[in-house]
C-alpha positions in Angstrom: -60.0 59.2 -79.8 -57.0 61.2 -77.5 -59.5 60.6 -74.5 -59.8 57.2 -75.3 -56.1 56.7 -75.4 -55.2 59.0 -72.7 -57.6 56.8 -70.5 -55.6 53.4 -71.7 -52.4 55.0 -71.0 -53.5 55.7 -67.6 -55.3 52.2 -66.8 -51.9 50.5 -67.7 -49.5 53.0 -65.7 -52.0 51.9 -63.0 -51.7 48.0 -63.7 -47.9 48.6 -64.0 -47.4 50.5 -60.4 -49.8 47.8 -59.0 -47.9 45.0 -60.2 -44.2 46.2 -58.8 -45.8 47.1 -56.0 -47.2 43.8 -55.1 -43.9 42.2 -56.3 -42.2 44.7 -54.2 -44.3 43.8 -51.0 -44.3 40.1 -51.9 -40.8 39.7 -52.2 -40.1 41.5 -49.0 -42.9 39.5 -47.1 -40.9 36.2 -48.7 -37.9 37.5 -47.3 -38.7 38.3 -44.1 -40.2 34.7 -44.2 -37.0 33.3 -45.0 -34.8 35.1 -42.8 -37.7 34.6 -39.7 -37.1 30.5 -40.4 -33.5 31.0 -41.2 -33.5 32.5 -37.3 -35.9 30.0 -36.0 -34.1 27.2 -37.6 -30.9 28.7 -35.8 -32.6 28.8 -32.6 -33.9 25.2 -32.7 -30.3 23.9 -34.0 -28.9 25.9 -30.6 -31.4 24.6 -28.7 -31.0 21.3 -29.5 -26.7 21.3 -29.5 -27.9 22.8 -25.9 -30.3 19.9 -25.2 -27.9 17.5 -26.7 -24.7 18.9 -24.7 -26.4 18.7 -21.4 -27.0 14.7 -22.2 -23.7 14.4 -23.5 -22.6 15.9 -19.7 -24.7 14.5 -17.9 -24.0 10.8 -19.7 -20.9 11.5 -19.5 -20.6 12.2 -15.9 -22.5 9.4 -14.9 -21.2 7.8 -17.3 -17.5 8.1 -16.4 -18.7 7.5 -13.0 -20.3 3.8 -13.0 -17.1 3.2 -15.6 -14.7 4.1 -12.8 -16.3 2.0 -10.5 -16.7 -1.1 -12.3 -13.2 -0.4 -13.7 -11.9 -0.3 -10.3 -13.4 -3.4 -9.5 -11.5 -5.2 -12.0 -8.2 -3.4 -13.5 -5.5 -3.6 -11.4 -1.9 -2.3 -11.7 -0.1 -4.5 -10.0 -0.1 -8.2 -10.2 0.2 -10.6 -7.2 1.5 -13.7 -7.7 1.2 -16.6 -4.8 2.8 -19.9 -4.4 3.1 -22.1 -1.6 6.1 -24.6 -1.1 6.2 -26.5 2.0 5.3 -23.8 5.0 6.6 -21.0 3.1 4.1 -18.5 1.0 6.3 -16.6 -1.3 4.2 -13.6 -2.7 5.8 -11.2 -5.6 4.5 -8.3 -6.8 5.0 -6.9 -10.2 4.0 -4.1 -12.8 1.8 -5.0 -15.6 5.4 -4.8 -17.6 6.4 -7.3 -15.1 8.8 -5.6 -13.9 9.4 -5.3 -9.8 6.8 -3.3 -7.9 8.4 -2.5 -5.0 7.0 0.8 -4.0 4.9 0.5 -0.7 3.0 2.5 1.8 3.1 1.0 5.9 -0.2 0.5 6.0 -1.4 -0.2 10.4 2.7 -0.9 10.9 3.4 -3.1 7.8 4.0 -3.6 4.4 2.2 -6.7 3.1 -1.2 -8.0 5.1 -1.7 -11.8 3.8 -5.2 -12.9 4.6 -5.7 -16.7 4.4 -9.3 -18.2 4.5 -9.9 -22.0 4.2 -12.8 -22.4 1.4 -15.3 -23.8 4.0 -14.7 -20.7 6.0 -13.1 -22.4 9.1 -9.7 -21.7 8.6 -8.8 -17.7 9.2 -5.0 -16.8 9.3 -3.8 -13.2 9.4 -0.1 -13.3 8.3 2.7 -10.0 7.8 5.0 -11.0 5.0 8.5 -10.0 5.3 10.3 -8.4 2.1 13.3 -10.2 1.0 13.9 -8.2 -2.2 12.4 -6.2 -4.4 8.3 -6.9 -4.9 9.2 -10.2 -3.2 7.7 -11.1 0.5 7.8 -14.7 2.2 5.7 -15.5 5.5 5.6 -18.9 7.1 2.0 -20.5 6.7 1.2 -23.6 8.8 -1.6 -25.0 7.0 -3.3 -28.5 7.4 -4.4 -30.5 3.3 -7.3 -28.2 1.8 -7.9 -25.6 -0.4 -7.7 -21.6 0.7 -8.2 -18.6 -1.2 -5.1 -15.9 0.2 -5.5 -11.6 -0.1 -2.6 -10.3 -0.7 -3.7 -6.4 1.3 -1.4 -4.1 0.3 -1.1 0.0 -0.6 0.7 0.9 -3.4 2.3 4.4 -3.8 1.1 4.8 -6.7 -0.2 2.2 -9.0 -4.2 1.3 -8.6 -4.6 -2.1 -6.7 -7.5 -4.3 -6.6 -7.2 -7.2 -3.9 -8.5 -10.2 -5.7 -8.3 -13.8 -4.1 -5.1 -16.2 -5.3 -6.4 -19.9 -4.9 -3.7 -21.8 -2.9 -3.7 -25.9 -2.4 -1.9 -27.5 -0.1 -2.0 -31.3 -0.5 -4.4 -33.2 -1.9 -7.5 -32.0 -3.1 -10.3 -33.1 -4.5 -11.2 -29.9 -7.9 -14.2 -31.1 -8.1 -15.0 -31.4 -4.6 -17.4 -28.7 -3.7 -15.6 -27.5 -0.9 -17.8 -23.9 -0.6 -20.2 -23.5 2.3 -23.7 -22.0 2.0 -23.8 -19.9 5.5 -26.9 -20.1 7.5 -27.6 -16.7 9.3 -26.0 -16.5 12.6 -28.6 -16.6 16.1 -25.8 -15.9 18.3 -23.8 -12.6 18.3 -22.0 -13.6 21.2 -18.6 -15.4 21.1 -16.4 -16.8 24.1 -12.6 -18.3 23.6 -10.1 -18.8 26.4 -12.5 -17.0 28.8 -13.0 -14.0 26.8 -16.9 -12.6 25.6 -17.4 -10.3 22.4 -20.9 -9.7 21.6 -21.8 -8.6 18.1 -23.9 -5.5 17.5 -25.2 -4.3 14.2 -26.5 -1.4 12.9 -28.4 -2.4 9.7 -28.0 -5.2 7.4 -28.3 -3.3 4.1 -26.6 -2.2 1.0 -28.1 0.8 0.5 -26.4 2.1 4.0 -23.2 1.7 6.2 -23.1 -0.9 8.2 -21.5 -0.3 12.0 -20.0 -3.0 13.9 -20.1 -2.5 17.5 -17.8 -5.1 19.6 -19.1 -5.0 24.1 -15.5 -6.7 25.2 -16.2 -8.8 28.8 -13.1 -10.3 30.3 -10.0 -8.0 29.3 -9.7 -4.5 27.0 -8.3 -4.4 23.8 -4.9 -3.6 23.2 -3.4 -1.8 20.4 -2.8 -4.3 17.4 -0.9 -2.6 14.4 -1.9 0.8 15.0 -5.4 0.2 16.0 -7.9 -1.4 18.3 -8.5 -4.3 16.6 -9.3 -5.4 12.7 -12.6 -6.7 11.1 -11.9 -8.8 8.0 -15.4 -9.7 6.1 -15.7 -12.0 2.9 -18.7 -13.7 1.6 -19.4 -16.7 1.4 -18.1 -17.7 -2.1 -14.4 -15.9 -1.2 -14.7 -13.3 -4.1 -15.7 -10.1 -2.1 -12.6 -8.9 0.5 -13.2 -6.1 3.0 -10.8 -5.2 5.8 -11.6 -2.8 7.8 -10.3 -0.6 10.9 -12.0 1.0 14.1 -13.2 4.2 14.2 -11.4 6.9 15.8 -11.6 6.7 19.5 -11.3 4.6 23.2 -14.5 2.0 21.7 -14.0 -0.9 19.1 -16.6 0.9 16.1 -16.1 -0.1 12.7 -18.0 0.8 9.7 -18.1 -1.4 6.4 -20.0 -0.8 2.7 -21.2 -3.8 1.3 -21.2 -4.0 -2.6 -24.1 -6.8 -2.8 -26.7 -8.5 -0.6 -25.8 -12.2 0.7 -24.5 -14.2 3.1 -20.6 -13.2 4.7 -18.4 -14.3 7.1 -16.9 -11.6 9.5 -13.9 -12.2 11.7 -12.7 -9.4 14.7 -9.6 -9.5 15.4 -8.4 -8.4 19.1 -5.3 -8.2 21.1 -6.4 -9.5 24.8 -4.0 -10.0 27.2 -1.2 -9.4 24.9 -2.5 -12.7 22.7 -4.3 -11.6 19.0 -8.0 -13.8 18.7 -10.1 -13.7 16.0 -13.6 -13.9 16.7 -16.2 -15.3 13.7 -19.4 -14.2 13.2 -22.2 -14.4 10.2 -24.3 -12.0 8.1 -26.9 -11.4 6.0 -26.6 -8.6 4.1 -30.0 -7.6 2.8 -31.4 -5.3 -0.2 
């Protein structure tokens, strides 16, 4: 009888120790478990702030980047305001308070550039505005019955300014008169007035590059005109897109221009020749 309880007592000490121990064991391998996935889930949720905070840059700097650009296209802060009473073009520039903005840089030995451009691209006037008081500039403007688009080129101290076109009637016209041209590529690059030859060369025709103007001068050299060789004005063809341009640094008549979009343009180079300013036209094709 004492063996036969002696050998139960020892069969459930042995039951007993084997069950803690396995609940020992058990609970440590759970633990690790937990703590292992605690770790891992840690390591994916770094990971992935890490993943995310690269997109978040990178979004943002390209992002911010497109956003400037197309922002700069459009927001201006100044405001241009042009009218037109008999030969006089009074332009006045204001704040988007509408206060006075009368803080300019000289920009090639004046102020105020006024660009005026008839709508079917035959008209081309290059005006210098003279202040009169604060933000305020008049210019003469001898201009026959049409409509014209006018680009007010200035360079604020500092306010961003985008040069937009200011429609400007004089006379009667016809609204819905479709006064726009459709430009036909140009087949001759070179030009003659009064005697005078400039011949057109080209780089490329794309958007995806620079595009170099290169003027061969036959009949006189060009003078200095406001600071520079000469001035290349491009617009296209529906008188939204402005560029104006300068030469290169240098003895040779070299500009270089970025187009924004393909199309058709008009590009006028202006030279001083003889001590008399001409503009001569030309045509383009900007391609993809």
């Amino acid at each position: 009888m004492k063996k036969w309880i002696g050998s139960a007592l020892v069969y459930l000490l042995l039951v007993v120790g084997g069950y803690t121990a396995y609940s020992f064991y058990a609970s440590e391998d759970v633990s690790q478990g937990e703590e292992g996935s605690h770790d891992e889930h840690q390591d994916e949720e770094a990971l992935g702030e890490e993943e995310h905070g690269e997109y978040e840059e990178e979004g943002n700097d390209g992002g911010h980047d497109d956003h400037g650009e197309h922002e700069g296209e459009s927001a201006s802060e100044v405001q241009a305001d042009v009218k037109l009473e008999g030969e006089e073009m009074t332009i006045t520039l204001t704040d988007l308070e509408g206060n006075p903005m009368d803080s300019l840089e000289v920009n090639h030995e004046k102020l105020m550039h006024l660009i005026v451009i008839s709508e079917d691209l035959e008209v081309f006037k290059h005006l210098h505005p003279e202040k009169v008081s604060a933000g305020v500039f008049t210019a003469k403007a001898d201009l026959e019955d049409g409509m014209y688009q006018a680009f007010v080129d200035i360079k604020p101290s500092d306010l961003q300014y985008v040069n937009e076109a200011h429609p400007v009637m004089v006379g009667d016209h016809d609204s819905h008169e479709d006064a726009h041209v459709h430009l036909e590529p140009e087949t001759q690059w070179t030009k003659e007035q009064e005697g005078y030859s400039v011949t057109l060369d080209v780089n490329n025709f794309s958007v995806k590059e620079n595009v170099v103007f290169s003027f061969d001068i036959e009949g006189a050299s060009p003078e200095d005109y406001l600071g520079a060789l000469g001035h290349v004005v491009v617009v296209d063809e529906g008188l939204e897109e402005f560029i104006h341009v300068h030469p290169r640094e240098g003895e040779e008549p070299v500009f270089e221009a970025h187009f924004s979009k393909p199309g058709m343009y008009k590009l006028w180079a202006e030279f001083k020749l003889d001590g008399k300013v001409y503009a001569f036209p030309y045509v383009l094709e900007i391609t993809e």
